[in-house]
C-alpha positions as CSV (number, residue, x, y, z in Angstrom):
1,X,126.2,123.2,175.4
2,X,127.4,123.1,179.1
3,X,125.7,119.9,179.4
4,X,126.7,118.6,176.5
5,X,130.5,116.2,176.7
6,X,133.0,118.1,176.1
7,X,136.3,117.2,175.3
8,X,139.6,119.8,175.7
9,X,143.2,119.4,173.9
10,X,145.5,118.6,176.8
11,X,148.4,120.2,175.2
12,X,146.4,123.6,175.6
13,X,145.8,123.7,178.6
14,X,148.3,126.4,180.2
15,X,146.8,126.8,183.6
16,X,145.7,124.2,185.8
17,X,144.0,124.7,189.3
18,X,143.4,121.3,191.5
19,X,140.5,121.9,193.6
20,X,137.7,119.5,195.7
21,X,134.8,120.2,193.4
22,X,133.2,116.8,192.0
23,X,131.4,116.3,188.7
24,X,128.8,113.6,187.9
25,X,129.6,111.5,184.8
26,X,127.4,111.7,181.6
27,X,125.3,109.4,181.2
28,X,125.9,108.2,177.8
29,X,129.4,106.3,177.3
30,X,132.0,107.6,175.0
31,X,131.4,104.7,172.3
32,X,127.7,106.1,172.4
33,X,128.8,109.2,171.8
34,X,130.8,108.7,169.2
35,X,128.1,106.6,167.4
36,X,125.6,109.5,167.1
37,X,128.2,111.9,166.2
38,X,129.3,109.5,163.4
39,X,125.6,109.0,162.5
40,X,125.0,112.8,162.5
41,X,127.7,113.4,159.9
42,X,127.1,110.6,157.8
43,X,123.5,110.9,157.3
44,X,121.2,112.9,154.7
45,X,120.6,116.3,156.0
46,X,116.7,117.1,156.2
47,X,117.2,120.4,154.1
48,X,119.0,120.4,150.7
49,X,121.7,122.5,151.0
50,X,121.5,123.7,147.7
């Protein structure tokens, strides 16, 4: 999960700290991304879930 994306609501946020600590970005893009998530929920699961 921590190396998973992540994505936070903005308008939750309460607290917010500025700091010098740097973050490498993923490297799969956000259309990627999107693409498996759409092709995890849409497919057949392995298991009936009956």
């Amino acid at each position: 999960m921590r190396n998973a994306f992540r994505a936070f609501r903005l308008d939750r946020i309460q607290n917010l700290v500025v700091t010098d600590k740097k973050f490498n970005p993923h490297k799969i893009t956000l259309e990627e991304y999107f693409e498996e998530c759409r092709k995890n929920c849409l497919s057949t699961p392995d298991t009936p879930l009956t």
